[in-house]
Backbone bond lengths (Angstrom), bond angles and torsions (degrees), N, CA, C in turn:
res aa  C-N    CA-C-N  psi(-1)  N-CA   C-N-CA  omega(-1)  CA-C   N-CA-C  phi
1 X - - - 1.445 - - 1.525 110.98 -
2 X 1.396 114.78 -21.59 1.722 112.32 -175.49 1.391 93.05 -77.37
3 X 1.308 145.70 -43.11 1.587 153.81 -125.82 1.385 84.35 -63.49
4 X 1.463 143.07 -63.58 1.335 130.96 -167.10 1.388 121.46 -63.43
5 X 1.089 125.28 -14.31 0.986 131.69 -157.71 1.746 130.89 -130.69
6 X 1.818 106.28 -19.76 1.324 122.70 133.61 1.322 140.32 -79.50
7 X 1.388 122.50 171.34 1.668 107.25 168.23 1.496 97.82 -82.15
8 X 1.185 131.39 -43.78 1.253 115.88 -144.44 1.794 91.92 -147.28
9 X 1.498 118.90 147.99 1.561 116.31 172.34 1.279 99.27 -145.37
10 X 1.876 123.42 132.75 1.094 146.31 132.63 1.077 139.10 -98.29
11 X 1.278 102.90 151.00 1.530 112.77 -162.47 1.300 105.98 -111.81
12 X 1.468 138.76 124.19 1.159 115.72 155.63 1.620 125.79 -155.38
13 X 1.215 91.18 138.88 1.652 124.59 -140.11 1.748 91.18 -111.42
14 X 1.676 82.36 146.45 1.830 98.25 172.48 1.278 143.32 -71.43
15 X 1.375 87.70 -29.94 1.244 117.18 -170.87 1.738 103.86 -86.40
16 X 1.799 102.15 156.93 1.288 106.86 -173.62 1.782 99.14 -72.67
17 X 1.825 127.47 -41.00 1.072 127.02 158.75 1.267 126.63 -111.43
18 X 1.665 95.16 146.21 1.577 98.96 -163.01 1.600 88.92 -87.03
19 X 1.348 122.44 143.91 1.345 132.61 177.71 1.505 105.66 -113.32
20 X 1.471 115.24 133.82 1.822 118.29 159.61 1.384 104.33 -167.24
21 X 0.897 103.97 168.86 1.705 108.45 166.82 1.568 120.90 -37.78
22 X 1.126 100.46 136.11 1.632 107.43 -167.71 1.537 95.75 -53.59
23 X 1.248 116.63 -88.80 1.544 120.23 -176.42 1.956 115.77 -14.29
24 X 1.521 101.90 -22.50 1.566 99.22 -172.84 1.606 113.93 -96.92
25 X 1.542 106.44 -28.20 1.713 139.96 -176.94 1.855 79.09 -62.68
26 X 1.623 97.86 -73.20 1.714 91.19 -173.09 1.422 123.90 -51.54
27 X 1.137 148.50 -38.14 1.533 153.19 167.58 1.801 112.72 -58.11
28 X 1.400 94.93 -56.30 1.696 89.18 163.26 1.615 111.30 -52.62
29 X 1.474 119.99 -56.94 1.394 107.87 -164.27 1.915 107.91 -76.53
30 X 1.239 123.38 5.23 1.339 126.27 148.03 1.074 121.63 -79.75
31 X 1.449 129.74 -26.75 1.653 132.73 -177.92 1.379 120.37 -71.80
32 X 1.122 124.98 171.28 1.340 135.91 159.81 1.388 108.00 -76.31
33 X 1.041 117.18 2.13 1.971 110.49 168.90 1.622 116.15 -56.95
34 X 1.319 89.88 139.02 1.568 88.82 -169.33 1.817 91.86 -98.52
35 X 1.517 135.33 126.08 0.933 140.75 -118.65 2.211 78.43 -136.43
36 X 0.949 137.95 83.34 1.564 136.24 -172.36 2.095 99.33 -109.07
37 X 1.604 109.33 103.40 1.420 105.10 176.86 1.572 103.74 -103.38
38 X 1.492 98.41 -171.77 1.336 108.92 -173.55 1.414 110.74 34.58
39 X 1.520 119.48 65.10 1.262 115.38 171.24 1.380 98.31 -147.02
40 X 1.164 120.75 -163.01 1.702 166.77 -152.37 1.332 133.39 -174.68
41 X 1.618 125.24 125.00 0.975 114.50 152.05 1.654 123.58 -86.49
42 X 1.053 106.17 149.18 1.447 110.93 178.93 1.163 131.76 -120.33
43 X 1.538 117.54 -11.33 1.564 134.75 177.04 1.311 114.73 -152.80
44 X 1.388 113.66 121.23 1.363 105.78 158.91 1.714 110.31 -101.62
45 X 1.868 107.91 165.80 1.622 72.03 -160.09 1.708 68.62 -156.56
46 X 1.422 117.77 170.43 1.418 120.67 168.55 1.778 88.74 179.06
47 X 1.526 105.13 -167.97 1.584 120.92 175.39 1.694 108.64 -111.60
48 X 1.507 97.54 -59.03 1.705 93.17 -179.55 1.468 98.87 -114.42
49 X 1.428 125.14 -7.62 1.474 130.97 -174.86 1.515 120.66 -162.86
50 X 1.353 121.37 -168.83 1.714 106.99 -150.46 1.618 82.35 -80.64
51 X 0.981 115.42 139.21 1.820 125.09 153.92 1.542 134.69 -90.10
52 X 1.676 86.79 -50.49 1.703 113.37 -169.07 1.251 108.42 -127.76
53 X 1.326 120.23 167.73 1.024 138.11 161.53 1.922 117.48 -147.43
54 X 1.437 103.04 116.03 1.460 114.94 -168.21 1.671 121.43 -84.30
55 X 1.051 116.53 101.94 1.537 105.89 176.88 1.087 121.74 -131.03
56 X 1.504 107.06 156.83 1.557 118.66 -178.00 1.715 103.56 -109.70
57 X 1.419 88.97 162.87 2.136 95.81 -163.47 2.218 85.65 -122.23
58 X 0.745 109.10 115.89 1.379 106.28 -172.78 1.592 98.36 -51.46
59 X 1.891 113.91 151.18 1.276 121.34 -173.77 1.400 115.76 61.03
60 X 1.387 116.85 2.26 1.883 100.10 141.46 1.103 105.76 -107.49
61 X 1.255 112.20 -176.36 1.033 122.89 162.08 1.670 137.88 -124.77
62 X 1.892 91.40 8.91 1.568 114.07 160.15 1.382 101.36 -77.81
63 X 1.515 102.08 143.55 1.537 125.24 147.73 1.661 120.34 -78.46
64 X 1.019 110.73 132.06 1.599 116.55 176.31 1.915 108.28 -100.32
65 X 1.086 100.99 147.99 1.759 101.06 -161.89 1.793 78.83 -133.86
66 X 1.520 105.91 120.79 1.290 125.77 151.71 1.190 116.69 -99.96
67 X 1.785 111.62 160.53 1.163 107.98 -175.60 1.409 90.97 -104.18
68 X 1.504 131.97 156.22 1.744 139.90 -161.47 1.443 110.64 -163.63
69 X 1.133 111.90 142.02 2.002 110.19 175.86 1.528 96.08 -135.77
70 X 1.436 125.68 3.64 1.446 115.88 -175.55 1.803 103.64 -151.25
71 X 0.952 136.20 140.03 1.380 133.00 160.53 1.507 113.46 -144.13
72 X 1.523 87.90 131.15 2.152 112.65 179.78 1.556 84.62 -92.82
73 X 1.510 108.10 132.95 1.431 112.70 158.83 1.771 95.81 -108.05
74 X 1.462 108.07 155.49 0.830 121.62 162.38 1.533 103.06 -163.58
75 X 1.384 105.28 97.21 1.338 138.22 -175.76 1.443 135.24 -75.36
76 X 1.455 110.64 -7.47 1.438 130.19 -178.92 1.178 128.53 81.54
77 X 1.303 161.50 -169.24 1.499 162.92 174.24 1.340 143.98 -26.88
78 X 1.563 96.05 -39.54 1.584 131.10 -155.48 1.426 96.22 -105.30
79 X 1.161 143.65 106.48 1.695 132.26 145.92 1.520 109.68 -53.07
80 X 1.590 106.96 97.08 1.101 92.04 146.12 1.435 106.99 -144.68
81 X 1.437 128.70 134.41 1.202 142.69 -163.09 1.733 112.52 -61.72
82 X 1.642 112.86 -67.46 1.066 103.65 160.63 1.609 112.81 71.80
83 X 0.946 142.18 -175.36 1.585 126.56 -179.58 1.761 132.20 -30.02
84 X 1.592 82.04 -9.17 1.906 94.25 -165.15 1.831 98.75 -80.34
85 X 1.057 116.95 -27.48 1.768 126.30 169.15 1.500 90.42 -53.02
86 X 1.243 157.48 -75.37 1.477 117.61 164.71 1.724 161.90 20.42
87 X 1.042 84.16 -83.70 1.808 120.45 -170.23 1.479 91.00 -66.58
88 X 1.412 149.15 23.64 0.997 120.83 152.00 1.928 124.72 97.50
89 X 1.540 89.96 -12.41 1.538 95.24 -150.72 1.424 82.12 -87.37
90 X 1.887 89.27 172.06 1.782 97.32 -168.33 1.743 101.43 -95.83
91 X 1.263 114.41 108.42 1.718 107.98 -176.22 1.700 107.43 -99.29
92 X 1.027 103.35 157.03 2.152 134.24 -178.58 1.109 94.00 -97.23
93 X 1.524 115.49 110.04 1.303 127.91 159.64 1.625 120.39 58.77
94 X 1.367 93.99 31.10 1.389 118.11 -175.74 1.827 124.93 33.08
95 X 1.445 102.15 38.17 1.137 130.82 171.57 1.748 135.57 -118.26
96 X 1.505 85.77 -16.29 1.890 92.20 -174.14 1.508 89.82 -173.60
97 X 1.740 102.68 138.81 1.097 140.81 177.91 1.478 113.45 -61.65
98 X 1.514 107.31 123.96 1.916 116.75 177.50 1.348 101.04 -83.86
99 X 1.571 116.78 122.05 0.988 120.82 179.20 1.938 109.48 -118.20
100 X 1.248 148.73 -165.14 1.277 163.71 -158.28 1.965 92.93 -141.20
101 X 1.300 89.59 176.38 1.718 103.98 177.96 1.147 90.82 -82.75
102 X 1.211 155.91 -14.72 1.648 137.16 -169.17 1.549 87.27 -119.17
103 X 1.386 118.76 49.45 1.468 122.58 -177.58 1.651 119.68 -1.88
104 X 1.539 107.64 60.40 1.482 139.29 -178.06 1.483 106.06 -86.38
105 X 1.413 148.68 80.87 0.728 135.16 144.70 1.856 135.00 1.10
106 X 1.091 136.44 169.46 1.398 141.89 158.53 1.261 139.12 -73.93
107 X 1.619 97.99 -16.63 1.693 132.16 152.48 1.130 128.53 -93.47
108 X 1.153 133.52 117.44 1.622 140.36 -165.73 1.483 112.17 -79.51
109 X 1.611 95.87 120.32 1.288 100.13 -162.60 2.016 125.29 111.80
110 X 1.174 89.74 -20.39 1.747 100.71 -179.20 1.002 116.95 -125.59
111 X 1.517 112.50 124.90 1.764 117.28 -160.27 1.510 90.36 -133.01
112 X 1.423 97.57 146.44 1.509 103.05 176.83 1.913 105.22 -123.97
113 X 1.197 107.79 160.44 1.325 121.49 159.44 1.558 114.79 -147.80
114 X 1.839 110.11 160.85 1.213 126.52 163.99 1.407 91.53 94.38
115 X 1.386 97.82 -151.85 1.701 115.39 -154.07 1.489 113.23 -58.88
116 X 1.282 115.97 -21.97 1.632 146.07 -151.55 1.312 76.20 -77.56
117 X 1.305 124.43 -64.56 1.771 121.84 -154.40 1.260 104.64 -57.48
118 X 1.870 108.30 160.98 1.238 108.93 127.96 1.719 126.48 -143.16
119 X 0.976 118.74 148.81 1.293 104.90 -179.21 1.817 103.85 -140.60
120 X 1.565 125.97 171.55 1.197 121.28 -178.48 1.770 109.85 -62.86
121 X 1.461 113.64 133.59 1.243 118.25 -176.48 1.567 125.70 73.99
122 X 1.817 115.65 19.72 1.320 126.70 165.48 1.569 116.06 -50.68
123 X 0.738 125.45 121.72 1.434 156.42 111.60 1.239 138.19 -11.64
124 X 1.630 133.47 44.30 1.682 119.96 -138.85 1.809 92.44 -97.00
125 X 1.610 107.70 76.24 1.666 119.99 176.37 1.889 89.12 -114.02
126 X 1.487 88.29 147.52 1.712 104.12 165.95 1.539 113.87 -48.21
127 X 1.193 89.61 -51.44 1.497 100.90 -174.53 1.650 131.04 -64.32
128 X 1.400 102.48 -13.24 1.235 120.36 172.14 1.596 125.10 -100.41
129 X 1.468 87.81 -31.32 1.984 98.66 153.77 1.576 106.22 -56.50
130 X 1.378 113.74 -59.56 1.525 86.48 178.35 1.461 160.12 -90.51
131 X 1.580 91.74 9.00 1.814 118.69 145.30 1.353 107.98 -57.61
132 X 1.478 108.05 -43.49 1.705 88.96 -159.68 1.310 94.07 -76.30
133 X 1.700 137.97 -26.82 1.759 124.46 -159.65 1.407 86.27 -73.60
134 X 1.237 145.50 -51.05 1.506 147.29 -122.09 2.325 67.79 -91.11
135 X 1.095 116.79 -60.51 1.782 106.35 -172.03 1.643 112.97 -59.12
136 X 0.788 97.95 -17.82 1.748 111.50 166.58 1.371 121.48 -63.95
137 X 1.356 89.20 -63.67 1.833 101.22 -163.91 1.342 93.76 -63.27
138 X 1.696 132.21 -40.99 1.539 136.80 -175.93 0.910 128.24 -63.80
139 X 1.802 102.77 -33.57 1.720 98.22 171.90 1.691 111.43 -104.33
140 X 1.522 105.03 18.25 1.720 96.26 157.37 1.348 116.89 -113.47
141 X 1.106 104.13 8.11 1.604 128.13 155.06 1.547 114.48 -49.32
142 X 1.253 97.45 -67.54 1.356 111.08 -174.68 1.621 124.07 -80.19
143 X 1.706 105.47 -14.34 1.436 130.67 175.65 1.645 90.76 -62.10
144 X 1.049 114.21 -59.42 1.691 129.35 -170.34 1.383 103.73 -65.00
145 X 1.540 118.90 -68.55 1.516 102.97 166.91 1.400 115.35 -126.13
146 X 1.360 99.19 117.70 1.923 108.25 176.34 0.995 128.45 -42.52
147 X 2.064 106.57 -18.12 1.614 104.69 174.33 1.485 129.95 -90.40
148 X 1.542 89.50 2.85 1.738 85.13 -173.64 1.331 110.97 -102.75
149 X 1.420 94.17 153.72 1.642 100.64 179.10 1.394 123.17 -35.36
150 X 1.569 120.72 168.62 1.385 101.32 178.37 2.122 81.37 -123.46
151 X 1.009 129.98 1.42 1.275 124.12 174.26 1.757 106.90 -125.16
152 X 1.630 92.82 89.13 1.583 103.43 -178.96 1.971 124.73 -31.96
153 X 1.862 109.78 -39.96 0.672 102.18 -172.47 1.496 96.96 125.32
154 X 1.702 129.15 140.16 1.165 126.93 174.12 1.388 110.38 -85.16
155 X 1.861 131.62 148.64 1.287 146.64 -179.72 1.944 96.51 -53.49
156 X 1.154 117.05 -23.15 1.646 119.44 -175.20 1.307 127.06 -94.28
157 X 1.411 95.32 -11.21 1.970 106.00 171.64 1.354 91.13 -54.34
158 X 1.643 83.53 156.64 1.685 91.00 -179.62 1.627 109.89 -103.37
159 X 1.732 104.70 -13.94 1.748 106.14 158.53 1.565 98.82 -143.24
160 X 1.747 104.79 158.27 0.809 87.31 -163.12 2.012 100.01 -105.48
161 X 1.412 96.66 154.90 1.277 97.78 -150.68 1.584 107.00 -139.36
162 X 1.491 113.21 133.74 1.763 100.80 -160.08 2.157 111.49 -64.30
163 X 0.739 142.74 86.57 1.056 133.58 145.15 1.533 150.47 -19.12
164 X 1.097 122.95 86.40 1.944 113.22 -158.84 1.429 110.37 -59.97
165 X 1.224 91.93 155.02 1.336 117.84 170.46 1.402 122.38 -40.41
């Protein structure tokens, strides 16, 4: 969903394979997504804003330094903060990240979803982690560019057609 609307999107995942629905495995491996497994990030880093992003690929022992102006975490199951007690953000019980309905963080520019969050009347179901990434990814969509829709449009339209906000 960023591809229109960034220059460039990476992904990077822990695991040696990235697993999802076939139909999504296939579109990534058509995209220009740069697809980085068995890794970690370990630093985000900039001067007045995000610059980099530092990662390790398990079994080297080089770091790889991307260049980045935006990062979606999606961290998996477990809240645990871990380097993210950092970054500034405003955390609940110093365990999980306060987020807004457009799961907007307190830092501009950093959106969280899933278990990590919290907001009044959370929900900590799978299934509700992934409403909130899919409200994430849409409204940093629009963080990136103000002109694009923030409601992509359903997979069943029969064209696809900008929709307001």
């Amino acid at each position: 969903m960023l591809l229109p609307v960034a220059t460039s999107v990476t992904v990077v995942h822990r695991r040696k394979v990235f697993r999802a629905h076939s139909a999504t495995l296939e579109e990534v491996e058509r995209s220009d997504i740069e697809l980085i497994v068995d890794a970690e990030v370990k630093e985000l880093s900039g001067t007045r804003a995000l610059e980099q992003a530092t990662i390790s690929i398990k079994g080297s022992d080089e770091l790889r330094h991307i260049p980045c102006q935006r990062v979606v975490a999606a961290l998996g199951f477990i809240a645990n903060l871990g380097p993210l007690r950092e970054w500034g953000v405003e955390l609940h019980d110093n365990r999980h990240i306060v987020v807004d309905s457009a799961m907007r963080t307190n830092v501009s520019g950093i959106f969280a979803a899933g278990d990590i969050t919290d907001y009044d009347g959370k929900v900590r179901l799978i299934a509700v982690g992934f409403g909130e990434v899919a409200t994430a990814v849409n409204n940093a969509a629009v963080h990136l560019d103000p002109t694009a829709q923030l409601f992509p449009g359903h997979s069943t339209d029969e064209q696809q057609s900008p929709i307001p906000a």
